[in-house]
C-alpha positions as CSV (number, residue, x, y, z in Angstrom):
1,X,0.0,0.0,0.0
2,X,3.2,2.5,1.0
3,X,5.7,0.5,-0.1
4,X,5.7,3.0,-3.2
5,X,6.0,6.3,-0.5
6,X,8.8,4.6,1.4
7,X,10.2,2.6,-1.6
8,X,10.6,-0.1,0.9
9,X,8.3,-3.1,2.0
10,X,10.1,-3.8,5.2
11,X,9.6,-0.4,6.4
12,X,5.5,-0.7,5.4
13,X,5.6,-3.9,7.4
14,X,7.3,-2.0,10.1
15,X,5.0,0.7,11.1
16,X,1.8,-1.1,10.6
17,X,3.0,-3.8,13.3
18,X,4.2,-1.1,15.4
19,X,0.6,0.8,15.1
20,X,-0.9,-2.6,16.0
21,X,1.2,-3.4,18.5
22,X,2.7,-0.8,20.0
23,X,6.6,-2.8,19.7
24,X,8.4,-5.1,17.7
25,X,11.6,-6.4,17.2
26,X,13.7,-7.5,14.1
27,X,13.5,-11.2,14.3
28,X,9.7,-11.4,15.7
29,X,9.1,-9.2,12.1
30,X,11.3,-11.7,10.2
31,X,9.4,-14.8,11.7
32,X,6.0,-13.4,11.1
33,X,6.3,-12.2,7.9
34,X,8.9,-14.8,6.5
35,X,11.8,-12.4,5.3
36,X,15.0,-11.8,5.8
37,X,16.2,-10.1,9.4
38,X,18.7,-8.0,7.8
39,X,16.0,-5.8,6.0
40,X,14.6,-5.7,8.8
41,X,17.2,-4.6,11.0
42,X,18.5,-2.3,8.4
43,X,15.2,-0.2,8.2
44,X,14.3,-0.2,11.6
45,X,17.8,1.2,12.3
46,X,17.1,3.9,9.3
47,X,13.7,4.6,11.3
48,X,15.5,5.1,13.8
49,X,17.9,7.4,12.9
50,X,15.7,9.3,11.2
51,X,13.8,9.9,14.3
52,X,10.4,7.8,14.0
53,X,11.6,5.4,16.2
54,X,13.1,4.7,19.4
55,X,14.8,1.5,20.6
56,X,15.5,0.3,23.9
57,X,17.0,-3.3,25.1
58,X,15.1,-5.8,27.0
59,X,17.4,-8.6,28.3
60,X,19.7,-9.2,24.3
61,X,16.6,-8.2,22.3
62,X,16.5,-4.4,20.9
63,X,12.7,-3.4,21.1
64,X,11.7,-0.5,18.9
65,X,8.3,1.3,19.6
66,X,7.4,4.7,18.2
67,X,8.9,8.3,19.0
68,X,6.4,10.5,21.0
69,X,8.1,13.5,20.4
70,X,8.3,12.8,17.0
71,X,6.7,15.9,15.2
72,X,4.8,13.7,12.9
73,X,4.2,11.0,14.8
74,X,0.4,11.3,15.5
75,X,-0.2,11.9,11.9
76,X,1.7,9.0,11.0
77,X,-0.6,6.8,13.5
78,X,-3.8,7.9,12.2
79,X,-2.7,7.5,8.2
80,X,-1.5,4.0,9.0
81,X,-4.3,2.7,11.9
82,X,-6.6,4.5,8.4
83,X,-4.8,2.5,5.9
84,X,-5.3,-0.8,8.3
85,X,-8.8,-0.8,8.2
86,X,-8.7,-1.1,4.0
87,X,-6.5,-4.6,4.4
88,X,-8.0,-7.8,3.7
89,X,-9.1,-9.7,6.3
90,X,-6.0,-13.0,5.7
91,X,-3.5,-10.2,5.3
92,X,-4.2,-8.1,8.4
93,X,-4.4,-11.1,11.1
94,X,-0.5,-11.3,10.5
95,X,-0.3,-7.9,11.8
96,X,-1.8,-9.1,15.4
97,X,-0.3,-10.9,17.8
98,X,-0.8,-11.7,21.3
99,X,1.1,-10.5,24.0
100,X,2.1,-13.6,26.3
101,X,4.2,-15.9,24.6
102,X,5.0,-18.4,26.9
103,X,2.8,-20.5,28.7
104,X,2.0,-19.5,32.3
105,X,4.2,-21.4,35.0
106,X,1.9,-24.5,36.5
107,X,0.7,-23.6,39.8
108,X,1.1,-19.8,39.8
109,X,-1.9,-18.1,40.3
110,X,-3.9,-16.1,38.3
111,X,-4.1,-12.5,39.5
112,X,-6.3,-9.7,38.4
C-alpha cells in the first residue's frame, strides 16, 4: 500500500506492526512475515535514525516502539491505523499478535 512512498516493504511492514502493536523487534518481524532479518534490522535502524523510532534493550533483544516526540508521529498513526482498516481480512491477522508468549508457569496463580 506504502511501499511505493517509502520505496521499501520492510519499512511498510514495520510501522503497521508497530501501530498494531505498540513494539516489535527485528527477528519477531522476520518470523512473522517470512523475510530476511537484515532488511529488517537495516530499516528499523534507518527509522530510527531518522527519528520515527526509538529502541530500547530488553534482556539481548533491541525493542523499537514509536517516537512521541516525533513531530509527525500522531499523523503517521492515524494515516497507517486509516490505511489498516482497508486490508484484507487474511492479510491483516498477521499484523496481530498476542502479548504472552509463553505459557504460564503451572501452579502460579492467576491475579487480576
Amino acid at each position: 500500500m506504502f511501499e511505493y512512498l517509502f520505496n521499501n516493504k520492510h519499512t511498510e511492514l514495520i510501522l503497521f506492526f508497530i501501530i498494531k502493536n505498540n513494539h516489535c523487534y527485528a527477528k519477531q518481524l522476520s518470523d512473522i512475515f517470512n523475510k530476511s532479518v537484515y532488511g529488517f534490522q537495516s530499516a528499523l535502524s534507518k527509522l530510527e535514525k531518522g527519528g520515527l523510532l526509538v529502541s530500547f534493550l530488553e534482556g539481548n533483544t533491541r525493542y523499537y516502539e514509536l517516537n512521541k516526540r516525533y513531530p509527525f508521529s500522531a499523523e503517521i498513526t492515524n494515516l497507517f491505523a486509516k490505511a489498516y482498516t482497508f486490508f484484507p481480512l487474511e492479510n491483516s491477522n498477521k499484523f496481530e499478535v498476542e502479548s504472552r508468549v509463553r505459557p504460564r508457569r503451572k501452579g502460579k496463580p492467576i491475579v487480576s
